[in-house]
C-alpha positions in Angstrom: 17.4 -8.1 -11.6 14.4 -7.6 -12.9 11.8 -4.0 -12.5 8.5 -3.4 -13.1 7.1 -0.2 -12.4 4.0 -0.5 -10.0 2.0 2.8 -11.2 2.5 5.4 -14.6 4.7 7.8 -12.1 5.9 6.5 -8.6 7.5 2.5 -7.5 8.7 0.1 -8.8 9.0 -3.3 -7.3 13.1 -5.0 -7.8 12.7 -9.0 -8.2 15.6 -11.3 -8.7 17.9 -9.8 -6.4 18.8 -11.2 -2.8 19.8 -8.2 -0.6 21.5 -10.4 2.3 24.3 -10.9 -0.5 26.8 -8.7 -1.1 25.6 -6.6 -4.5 28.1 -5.9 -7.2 28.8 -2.2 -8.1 26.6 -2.4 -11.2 24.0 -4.1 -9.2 23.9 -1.0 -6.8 24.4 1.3 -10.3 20.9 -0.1 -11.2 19.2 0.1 -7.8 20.2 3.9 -8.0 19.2 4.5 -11.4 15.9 2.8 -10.4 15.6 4.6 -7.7 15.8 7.9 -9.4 14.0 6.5 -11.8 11.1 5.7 -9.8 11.3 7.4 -6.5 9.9 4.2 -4.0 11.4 0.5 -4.5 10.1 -2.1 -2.9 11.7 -5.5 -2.7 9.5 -8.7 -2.2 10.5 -11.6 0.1 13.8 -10.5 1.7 12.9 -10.9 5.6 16.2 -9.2 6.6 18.0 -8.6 9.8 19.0 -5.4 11.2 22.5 -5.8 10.2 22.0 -7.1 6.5 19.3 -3.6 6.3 22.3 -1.4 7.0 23.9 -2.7 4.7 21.1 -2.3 2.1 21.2 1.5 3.4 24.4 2.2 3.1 23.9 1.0 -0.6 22.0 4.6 -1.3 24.1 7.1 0.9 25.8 7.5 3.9 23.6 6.4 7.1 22.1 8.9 10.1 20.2 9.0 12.7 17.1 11.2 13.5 16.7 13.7 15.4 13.3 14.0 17.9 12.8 10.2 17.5 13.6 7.8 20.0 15.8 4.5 18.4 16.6 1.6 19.3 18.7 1.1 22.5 21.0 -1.0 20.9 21.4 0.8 17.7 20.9 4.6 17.4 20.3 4.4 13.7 17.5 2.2 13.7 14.0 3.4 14.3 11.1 0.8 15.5 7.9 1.9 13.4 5.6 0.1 16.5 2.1 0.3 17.3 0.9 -1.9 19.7 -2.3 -3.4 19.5 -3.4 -1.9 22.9 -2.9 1.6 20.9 -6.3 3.1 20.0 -7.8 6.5 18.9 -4.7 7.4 19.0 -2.5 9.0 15.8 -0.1 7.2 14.2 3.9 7.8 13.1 4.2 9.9 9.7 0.3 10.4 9.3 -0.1 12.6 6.9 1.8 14.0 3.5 5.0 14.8 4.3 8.8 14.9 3.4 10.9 13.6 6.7 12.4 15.9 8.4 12.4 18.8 5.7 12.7 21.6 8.3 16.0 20.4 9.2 19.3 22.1 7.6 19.6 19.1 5.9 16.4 17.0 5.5 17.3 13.1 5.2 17.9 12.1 1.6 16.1 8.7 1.7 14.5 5.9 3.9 14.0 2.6 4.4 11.6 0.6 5.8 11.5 -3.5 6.7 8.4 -5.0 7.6 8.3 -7.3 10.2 4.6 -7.7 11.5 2.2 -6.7 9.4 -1.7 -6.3 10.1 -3.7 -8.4 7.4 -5.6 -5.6 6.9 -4.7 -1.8 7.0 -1.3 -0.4 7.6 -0.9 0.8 4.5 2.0 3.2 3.3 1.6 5.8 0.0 3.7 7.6 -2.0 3.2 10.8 -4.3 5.8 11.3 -6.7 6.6 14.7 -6.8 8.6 15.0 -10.3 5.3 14.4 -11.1 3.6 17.0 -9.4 6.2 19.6 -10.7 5.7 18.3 -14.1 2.0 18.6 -14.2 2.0 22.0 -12.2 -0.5 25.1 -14.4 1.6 27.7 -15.7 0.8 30.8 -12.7 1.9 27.9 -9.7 4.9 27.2 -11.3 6.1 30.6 -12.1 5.3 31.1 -8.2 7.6 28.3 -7.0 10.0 28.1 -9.7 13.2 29.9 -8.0 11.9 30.9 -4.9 12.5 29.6 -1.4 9.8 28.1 0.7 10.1 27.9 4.7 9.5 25.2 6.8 9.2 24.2 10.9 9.5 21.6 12.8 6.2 22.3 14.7 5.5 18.8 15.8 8.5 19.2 17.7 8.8 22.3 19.0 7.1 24.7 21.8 4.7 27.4 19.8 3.0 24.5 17.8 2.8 21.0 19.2 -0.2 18.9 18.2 -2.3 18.3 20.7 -2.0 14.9 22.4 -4.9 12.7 20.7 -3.5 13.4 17.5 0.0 11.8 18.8 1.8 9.0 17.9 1.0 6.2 20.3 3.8 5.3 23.4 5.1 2.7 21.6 7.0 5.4 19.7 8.6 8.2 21.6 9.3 11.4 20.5 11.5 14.6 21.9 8.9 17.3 21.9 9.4 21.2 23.4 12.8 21.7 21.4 13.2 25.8 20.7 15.1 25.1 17.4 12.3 23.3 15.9 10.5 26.4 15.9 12.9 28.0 14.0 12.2 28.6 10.1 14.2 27.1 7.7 14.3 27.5 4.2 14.6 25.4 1.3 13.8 25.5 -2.9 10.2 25.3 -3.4 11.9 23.0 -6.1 14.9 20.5 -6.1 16.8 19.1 -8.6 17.6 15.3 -8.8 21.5 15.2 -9.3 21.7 11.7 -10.7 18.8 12.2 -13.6 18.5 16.4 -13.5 14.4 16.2 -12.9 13.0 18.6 -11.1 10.4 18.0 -8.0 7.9 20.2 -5.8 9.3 20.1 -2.4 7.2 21.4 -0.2 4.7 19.2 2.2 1.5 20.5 4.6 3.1 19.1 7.8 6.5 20.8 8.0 6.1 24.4 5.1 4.2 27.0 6.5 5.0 30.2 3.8 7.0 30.9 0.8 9.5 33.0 1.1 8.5 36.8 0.2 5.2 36.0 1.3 3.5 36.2 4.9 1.4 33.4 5.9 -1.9 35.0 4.8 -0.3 35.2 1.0 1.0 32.1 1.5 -2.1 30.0 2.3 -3.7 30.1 -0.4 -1.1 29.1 -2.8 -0.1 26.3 -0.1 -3.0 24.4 -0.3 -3.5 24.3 -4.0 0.1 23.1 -4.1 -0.6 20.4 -1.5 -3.7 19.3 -3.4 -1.8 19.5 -6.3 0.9 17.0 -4.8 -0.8 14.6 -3.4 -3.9 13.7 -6.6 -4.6 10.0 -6.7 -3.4 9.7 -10.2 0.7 10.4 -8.8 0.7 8.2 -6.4 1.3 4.5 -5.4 -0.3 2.9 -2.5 1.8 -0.4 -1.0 -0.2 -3.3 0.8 2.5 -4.2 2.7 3.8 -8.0 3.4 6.2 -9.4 5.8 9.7 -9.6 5.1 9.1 -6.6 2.1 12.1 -4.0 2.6 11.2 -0.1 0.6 13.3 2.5 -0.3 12.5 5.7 -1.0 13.7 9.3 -1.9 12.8 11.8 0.4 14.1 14.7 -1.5 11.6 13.8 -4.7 8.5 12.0 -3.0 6.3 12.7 -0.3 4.7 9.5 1.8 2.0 9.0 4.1 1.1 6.4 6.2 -2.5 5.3 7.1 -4.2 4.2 10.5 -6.4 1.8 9.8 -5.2 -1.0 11.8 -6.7 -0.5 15.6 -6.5 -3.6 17.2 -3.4 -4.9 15.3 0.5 -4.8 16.2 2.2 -3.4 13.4 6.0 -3.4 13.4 8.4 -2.1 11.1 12.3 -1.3 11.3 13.6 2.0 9.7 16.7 3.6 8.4 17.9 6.9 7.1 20.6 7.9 5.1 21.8 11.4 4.1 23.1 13.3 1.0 24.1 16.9 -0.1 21.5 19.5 0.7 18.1 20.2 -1.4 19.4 22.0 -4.2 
């Protein structure tokens, strides 16, 4: 096994190991020190199968399926990451900074993703690692975030707040929309702790937080987007051309991704799964 880091803070592509095999314990050891190491993985040339993917997932924690996000009919842990070529001016799946899922009670703890059709230009996926952003945070935001709570809601999905329907995901991916619940807050550290290395990260996102706790949204604005410009500065992230048969992994807990639509006129398919841990703590 062999790992070389892709950028000074986030990834890390993992060469030398065939992931349709069945990986020793050490062997899944290093993939989770790596992975805590480096937040996003990405593993060249492994054009797996759905089945031999699960597996891979189940290597990092205990798989789950979504919530609000339509899967596969044959497999309700498996999401299709489709746009069809036919899909235009329309927006795309995960398009903009965010942390999956963090206004649930217990936001996923990692994905993966296996591309299968990939456009030869555009599609690209980015990563911001936010140990990184904690690290680097001035002084006055950290002592705002450090022990306090910030809220977040699923607005995407629920009634007071959905987006309006040009800034949608295409059809090719269907979503559960008008769900009460989503517009319920839900709160969660402003910053998390990595249990495996004891790093902190930010953990707070501009799709899904919408105030810090002890603050009204007013207060809460301001601070917001300096901490969401603060997360997501060129220099902390890691930007993946993506080629067929590539599989990534990534901690959703200690990274925020992004996904660009840039690709009109192309079919882009990828497969993804989830799996889930203990809380944000």
């Amino acid at each position: 096994m062999r790992i070389e880091r892709l950028t000074g803070f986030v990834g890390a592509r993992v060469a030398g190991v065939d992931l349709k095999a069945e990986l020793s314990g050490d062997a899944r050891e290093a993939l989770l020190e790596a992975l805590s190491a480096h937040q996003m993985l990405v593993f060249p040339g492994q054009h797996l199968d759905l089945a031999a993917q699960k597996r891979v997932t189940a290597l990092f924690g205990d798989p789950m399926q979504l919530p609000y996000v339509e899967p596969l009919p044959e497999d309700r842990e498996v999401i299709a990451v489709l746009k069809e070529a036919t899909e235009t001016n329309v927006g795309v799946f995960g398009g903009d900074w965010h942390s999956d899922f963090s206004f649930l009670p217990n936001p996923p703890a990692g994905s993966v993703l296996n591309a299968v059709e990939i456009p030869a230009v555009g599609g690209d996926t980015l990563w911001a690692s936010q140990v990184a952003a904690y690290e680097s945070l001035p002084k006055g935001l950290r002592a705002i975030v450090d022990g306090r709570k910030a809220v977040h809601v699923g607005a995407p999905y629920g009634v007071a707040h959905a987006p309006p329907e040009d800034s949608r995901s295409g059809a090719s991916i269907r979503m559960t929309r008008g769900d009460p619940s989503a517009d319920e807050e839900r709160f969660h550290p402003a910053v998390v702790t990595d249990p495996r290395s004891g790093r902190r990260a930010l953990f707070v996102n501009p799709i899904y937080t919408t105030r810090l706790d002890g603050m009204d949204h007013a207060e809460s604005a301001p601070i917001l987007a300096e901490l969401f410009h603060h997360a997501t500065r060129p220099d902390i992230c890691c930007r993946l051309k993506w080629q067929a048969g590539e599989l990534c992994v990534w901690d959703n807990r200690m990274s925020l991704h992004y996904a660009t639509n840039d690709y009109d006129g192309t079919r882009r398919l990828l497969y993804r799964t989830t799996w889930s841990g203990e809380p944000p703590a």
